[in-house]
PDB file as gemmi writes it, atoms N, CA and C in Angstrom:
CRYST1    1.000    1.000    1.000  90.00  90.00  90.00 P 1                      
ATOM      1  N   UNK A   1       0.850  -1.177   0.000  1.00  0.00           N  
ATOM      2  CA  UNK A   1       0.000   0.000   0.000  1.00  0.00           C  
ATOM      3  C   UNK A   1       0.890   1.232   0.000  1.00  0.00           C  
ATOM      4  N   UNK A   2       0.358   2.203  -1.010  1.00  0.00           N  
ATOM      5  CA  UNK A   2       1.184   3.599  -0.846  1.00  0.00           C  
ATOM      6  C   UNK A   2       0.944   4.174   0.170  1.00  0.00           C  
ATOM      7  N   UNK A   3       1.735   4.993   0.364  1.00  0.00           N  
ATOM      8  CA  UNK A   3       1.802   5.979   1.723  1.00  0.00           C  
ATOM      9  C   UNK A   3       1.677   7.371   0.816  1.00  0.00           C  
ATOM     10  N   UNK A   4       0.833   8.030   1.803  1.00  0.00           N  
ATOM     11  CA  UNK A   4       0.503   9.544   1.295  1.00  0.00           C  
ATOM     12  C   UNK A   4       1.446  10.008   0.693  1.00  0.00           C  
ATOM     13  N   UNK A   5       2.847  10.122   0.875  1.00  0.00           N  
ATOM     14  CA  UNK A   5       3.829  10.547   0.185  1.00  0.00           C  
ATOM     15  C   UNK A   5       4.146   9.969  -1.017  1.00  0.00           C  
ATOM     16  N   UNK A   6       4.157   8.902  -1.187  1.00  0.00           N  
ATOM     17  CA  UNK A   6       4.379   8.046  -1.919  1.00  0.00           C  
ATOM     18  C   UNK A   6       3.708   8.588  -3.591  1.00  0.00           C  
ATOM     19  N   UNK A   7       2.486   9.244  -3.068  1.00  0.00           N  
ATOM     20  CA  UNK A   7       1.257   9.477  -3.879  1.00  0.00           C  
ATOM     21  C   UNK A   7       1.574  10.638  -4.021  1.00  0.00           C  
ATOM     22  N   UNK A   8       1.900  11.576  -3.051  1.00  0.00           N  
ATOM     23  CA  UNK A   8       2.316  13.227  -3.581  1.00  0.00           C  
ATOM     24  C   UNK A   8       3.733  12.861  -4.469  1.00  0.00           C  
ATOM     25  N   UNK A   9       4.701  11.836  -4.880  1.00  0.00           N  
ATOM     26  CA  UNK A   9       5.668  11.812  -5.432  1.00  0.00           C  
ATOM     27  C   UNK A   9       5.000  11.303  -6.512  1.00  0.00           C  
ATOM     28  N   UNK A  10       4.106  10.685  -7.220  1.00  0.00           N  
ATOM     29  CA  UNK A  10       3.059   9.916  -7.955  1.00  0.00           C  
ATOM     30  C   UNK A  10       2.780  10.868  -8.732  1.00  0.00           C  
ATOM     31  N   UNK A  11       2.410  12.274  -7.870  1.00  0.00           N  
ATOM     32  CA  UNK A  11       1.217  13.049  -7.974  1.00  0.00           C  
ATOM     33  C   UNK A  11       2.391  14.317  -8.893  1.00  0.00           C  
ATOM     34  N   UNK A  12       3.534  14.071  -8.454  1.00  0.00           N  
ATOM     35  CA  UNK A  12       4.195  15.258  -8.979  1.00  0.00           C  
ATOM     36  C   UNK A  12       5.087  14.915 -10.465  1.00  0.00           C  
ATOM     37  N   UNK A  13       5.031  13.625 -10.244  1.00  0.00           N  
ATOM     38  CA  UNK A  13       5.869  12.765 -11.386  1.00  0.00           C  
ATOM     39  C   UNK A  13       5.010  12.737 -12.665  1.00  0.00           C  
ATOM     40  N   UNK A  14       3.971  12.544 -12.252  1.00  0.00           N  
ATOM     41  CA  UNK A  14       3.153  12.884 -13.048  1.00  0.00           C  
ATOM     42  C   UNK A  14       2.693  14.112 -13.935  1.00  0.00           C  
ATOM     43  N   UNK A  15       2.849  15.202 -12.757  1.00  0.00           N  
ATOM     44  CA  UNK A  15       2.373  16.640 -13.546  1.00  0.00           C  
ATOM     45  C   UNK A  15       3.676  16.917 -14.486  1.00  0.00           C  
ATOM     46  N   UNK A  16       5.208  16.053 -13.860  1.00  0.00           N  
ATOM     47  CA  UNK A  16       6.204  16.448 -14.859  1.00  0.00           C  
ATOM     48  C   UNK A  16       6.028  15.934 -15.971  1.00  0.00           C  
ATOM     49  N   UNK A  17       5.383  15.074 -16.110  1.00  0.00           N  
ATOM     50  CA  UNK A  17       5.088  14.289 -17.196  1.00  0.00           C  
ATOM     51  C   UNK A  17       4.674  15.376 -18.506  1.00  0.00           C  
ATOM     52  N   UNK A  18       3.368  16.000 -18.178  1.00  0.00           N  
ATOM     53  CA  UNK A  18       3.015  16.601 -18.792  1.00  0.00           C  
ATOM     54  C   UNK A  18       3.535  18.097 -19.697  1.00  0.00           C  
ATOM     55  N   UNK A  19       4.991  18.280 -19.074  1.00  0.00           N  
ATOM     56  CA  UNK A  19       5.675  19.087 -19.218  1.00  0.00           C  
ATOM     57  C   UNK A  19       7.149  18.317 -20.549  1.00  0.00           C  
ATOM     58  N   UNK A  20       7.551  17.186 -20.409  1.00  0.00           N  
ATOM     59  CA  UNK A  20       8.145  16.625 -20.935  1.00  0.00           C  
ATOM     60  C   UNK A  20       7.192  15.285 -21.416  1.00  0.00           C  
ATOM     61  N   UNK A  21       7.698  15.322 -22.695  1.00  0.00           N  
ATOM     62  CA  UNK A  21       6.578  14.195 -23.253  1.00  0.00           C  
ATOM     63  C   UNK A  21       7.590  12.944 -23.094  1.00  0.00           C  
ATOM     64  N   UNK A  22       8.953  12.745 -23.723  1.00  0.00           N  
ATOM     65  CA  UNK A  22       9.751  11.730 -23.731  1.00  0.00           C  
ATOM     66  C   UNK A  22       9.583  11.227 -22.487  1.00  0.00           C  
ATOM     67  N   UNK A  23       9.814  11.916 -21.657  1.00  0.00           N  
ATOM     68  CA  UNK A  23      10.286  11.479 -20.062  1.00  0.00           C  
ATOM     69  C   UNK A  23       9.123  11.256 -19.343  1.00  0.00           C  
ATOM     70  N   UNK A  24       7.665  11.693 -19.973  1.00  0.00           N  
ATOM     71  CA  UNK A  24       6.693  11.736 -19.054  1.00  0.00           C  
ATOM     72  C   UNK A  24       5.999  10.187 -19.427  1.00  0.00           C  
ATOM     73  N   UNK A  25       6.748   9.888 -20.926  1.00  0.00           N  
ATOM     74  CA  UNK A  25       5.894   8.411 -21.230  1.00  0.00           C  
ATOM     75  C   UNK A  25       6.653   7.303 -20.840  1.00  0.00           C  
ATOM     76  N   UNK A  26       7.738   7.514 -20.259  1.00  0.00           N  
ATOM     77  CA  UNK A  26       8.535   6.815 -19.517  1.00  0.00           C  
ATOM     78  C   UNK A  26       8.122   6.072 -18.209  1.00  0.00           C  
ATOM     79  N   UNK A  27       7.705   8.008 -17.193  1.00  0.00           N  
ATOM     80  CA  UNK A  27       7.337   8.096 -16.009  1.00  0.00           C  
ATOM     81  C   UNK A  27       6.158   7.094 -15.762  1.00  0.00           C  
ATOM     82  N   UNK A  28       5.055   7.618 -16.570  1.00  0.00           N  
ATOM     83  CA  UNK A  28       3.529   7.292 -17.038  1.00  0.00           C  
ATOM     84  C   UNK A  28       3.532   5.500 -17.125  1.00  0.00           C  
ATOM     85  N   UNK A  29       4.466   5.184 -17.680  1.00  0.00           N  
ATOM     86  CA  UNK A  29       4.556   3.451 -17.767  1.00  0.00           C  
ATOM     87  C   UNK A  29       5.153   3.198 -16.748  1.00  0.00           C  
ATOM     88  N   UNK A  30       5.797   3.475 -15.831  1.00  0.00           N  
ATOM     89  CA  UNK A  30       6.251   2.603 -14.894  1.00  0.00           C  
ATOM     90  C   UNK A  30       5.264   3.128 -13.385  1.00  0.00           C  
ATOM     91  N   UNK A  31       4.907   4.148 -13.208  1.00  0.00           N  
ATOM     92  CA  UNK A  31       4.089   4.518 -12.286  1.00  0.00           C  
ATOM     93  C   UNK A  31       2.595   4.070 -12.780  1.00  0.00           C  
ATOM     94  N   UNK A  32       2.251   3.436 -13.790  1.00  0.00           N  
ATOM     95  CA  UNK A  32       0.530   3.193 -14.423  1.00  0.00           C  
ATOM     96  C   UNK A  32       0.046   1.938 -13.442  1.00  0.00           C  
ATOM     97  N   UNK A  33       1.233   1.294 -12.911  1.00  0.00           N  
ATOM     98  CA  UNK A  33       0.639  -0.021 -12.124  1.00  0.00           C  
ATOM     99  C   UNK A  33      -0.057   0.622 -10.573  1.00  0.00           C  
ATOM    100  N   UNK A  34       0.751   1.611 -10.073  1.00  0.00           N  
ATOM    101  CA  UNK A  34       0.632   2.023  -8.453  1.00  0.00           C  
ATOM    102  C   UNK A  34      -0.835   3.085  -8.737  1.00  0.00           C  
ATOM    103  N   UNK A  35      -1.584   3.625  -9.883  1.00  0.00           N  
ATOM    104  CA  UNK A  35      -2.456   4.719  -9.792  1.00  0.00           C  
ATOM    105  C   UNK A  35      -3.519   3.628  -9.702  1.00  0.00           C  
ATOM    106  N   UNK A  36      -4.608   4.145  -8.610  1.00  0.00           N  
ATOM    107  CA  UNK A  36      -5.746   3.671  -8.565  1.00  0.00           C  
ATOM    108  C   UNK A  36      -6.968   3.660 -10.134  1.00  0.00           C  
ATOM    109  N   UNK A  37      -7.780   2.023  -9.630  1.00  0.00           N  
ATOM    110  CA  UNK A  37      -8.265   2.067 -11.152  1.00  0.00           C  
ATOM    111  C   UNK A  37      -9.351   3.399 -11.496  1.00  0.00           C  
ATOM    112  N   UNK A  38      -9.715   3.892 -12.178  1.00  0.00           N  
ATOM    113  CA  UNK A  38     -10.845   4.945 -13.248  1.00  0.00           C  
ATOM    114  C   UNK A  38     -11.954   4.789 -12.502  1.00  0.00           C  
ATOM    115  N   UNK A  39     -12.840   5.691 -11.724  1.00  0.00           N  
ATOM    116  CA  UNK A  39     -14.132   5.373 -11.311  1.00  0.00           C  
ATOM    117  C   UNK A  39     -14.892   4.955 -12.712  1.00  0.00           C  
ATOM    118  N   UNK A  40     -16.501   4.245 -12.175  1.00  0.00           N  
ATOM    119  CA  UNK A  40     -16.954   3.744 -13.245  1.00  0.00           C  
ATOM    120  C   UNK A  40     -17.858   4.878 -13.865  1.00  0.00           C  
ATOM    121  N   UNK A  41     -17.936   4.981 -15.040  1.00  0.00           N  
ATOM    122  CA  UNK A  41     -18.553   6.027 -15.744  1.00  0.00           C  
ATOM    123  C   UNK A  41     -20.360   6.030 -14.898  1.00  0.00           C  
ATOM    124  N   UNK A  42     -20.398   7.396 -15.182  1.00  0.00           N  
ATOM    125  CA  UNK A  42     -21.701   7.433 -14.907  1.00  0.00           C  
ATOM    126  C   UNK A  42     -23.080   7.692 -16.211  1.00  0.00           C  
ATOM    127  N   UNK A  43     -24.471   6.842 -15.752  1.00  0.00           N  
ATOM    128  CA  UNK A  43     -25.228   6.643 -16.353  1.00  0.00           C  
ATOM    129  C   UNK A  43     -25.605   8.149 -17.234  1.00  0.00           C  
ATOM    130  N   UNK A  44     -25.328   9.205 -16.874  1.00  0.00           N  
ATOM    131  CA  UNK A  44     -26.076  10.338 -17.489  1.00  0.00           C  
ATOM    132  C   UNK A  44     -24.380  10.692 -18.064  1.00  0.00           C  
ATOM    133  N   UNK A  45     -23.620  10.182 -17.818  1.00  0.00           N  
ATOM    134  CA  UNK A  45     -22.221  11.022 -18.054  1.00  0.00           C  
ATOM    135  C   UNK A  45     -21.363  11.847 -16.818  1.00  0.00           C  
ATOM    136  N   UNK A  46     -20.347  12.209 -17.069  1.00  0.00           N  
ATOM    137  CA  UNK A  46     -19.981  13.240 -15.824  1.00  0.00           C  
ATOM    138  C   UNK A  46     -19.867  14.853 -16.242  1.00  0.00           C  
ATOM    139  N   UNK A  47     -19.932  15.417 -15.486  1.00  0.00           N  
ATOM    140  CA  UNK A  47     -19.795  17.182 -16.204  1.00  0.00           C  
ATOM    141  C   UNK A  47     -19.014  17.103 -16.789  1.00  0.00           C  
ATOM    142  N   UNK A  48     -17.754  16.865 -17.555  1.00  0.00           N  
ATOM    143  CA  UNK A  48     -16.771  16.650 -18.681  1.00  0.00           C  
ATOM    144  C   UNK A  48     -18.054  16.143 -20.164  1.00  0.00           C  
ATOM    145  N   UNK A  49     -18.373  15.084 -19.860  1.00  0.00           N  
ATOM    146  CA  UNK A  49     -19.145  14.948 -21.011  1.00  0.00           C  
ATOM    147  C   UNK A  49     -20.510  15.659 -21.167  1.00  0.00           C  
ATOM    148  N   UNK A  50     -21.075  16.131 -19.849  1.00  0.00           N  
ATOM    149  CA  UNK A  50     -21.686  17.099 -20.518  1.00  0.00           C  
ATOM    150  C   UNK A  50     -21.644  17.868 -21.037  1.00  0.00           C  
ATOM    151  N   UNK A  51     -20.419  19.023 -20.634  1.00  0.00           N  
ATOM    152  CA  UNK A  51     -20.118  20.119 -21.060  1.00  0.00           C  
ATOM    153  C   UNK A  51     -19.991  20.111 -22.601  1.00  0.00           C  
ATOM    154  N   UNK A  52     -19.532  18.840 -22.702  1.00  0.00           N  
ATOM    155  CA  UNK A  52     -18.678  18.526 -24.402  1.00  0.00           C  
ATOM    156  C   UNK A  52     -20.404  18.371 -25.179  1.00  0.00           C  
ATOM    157  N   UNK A  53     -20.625  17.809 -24.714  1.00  0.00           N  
ATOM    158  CA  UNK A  53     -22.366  17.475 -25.908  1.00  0.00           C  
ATOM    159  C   UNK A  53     -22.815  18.436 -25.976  1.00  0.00           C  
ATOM    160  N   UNK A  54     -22.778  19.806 -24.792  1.00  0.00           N  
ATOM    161  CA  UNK A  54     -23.606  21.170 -25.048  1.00  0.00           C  
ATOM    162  C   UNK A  54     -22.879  21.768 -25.853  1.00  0.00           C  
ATOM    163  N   UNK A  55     -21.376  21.785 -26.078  1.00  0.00           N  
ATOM    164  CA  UNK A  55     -20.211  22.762 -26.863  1.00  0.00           C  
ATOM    165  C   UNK A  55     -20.705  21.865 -28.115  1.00  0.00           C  
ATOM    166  N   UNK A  56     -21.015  20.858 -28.658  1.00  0.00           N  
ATOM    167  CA  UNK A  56     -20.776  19.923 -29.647  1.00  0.00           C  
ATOM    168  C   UNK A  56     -22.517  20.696 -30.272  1.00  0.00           C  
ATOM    169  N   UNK A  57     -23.511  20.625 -29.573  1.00  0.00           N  
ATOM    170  CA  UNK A  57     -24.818  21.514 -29.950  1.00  0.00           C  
ATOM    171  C   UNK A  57     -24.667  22.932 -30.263  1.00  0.00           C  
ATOM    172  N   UNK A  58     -24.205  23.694 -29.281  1.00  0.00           N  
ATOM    173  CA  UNK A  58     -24.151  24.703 -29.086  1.00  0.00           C  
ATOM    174  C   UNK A  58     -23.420  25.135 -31.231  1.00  0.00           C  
ATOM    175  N   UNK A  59     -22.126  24.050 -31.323  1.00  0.00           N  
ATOM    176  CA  UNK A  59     -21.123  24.269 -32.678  1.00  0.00           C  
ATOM    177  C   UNK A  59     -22.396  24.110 -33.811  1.00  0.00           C  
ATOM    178  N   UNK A  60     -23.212  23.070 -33.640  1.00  0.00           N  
ATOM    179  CA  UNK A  60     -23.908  22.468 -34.663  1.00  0.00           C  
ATOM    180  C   UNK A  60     -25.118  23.405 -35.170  1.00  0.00           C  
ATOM    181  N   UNK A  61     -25.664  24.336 -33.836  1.00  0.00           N  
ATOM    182  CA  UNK A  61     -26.633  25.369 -34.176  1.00  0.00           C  
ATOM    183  C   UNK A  61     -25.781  26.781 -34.750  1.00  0.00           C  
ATOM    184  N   UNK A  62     -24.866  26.865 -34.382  1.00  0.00           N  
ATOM    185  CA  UNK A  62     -23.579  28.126 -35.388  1.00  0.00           C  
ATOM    186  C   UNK A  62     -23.948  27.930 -36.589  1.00  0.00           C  
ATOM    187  N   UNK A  63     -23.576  26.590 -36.906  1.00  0.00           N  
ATOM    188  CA  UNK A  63     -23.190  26.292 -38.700  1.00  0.00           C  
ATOM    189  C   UNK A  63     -24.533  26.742 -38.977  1.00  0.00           C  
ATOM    190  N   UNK A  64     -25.435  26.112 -38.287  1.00  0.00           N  
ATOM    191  CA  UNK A  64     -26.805  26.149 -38.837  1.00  0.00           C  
ATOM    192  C   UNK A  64     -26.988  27.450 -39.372  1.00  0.00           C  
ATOM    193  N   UNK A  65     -27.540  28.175 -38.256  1.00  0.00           N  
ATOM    194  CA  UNK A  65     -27.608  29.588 -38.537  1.00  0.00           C  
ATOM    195  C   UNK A  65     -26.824  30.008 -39.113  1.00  0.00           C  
ATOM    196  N   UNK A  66     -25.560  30.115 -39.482  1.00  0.00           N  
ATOM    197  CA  UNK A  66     -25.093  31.059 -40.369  1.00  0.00           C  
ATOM    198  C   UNK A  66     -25.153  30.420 -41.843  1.00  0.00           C  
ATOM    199  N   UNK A  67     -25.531  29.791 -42.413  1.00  0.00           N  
ATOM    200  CA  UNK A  67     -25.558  28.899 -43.972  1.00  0.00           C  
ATOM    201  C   UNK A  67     -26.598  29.931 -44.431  1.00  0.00           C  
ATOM    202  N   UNK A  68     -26.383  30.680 -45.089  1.00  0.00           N  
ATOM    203  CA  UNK A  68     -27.378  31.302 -46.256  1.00  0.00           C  
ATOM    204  C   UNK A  68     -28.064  30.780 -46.563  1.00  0.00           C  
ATOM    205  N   UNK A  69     -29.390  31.293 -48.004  1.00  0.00           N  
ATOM    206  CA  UNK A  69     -30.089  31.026 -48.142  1.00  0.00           C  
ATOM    207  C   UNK A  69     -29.820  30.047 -49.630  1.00  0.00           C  
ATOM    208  N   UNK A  70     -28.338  29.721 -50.039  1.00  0.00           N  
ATOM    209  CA  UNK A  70     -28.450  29.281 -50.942  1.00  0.00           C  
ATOM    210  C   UNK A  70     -27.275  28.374 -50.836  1.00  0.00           C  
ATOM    211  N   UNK A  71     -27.069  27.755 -49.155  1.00  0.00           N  
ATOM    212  CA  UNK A  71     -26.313  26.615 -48.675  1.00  0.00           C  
ATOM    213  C   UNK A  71     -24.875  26.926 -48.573  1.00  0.00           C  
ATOM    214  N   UNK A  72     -24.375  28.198 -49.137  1.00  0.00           N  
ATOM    215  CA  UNK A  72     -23.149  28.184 -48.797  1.00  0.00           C  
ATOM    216  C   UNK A  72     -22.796  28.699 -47.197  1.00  0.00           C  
ATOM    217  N   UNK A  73     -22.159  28.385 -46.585  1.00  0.00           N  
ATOM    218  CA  UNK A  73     -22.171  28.656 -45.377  1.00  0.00           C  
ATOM    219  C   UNK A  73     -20.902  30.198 -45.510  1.00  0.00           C  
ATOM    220  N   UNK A  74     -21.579  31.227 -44.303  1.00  0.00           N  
ATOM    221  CA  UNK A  74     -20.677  32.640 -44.479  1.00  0.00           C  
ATOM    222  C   UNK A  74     -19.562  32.584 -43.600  1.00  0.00           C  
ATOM    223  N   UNK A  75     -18.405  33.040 -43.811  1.00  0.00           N  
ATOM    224  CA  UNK A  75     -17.690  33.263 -42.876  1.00  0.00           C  
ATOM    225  C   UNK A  75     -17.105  33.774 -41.707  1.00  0.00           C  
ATOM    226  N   UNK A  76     -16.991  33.690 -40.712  1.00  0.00           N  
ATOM    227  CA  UNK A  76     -16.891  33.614 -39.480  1.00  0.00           C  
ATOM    228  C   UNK A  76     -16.660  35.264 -39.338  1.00  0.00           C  
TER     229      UNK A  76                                                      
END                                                                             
């Protein structure tokens, strides 16, 4: 079992990761065994996927509305 520290060294190895890609896919594979597994998705989604389906509507009513009356769509 990790020890709190263990996990703030986890926790920081990680954010370097994201800063260096070579070294972070290094980090990322040998620390992937000690990170706890993914909660299980939820039935409606989580606010991440909501947000994304309203931005994904929100894009789809843009195009809409702006397409003229003779299908070419106007520019931004």
């Amino acid at each position: 079992m990790q020890t709190d520290r263990s996990h703030r060294f986890a926790a920081l190895a990680l954010g370097t990761t994201a800063i260096f890609d070579v070294t972070g896919a290094v980090i990322y594979r040998v620390l992937r065994s000690g990170l706890p597994p993914p909660p299980p998705p939820d039935a409606a989604g989580g606010p991440f996927q909501q947000a994304t389906r309203e931005l994904q509507d929100a894009h789809h009513e843009a195009i809409t509305r702006a397409r003229a009356k003779d299908g070419v769509t106007l520019p931004a």
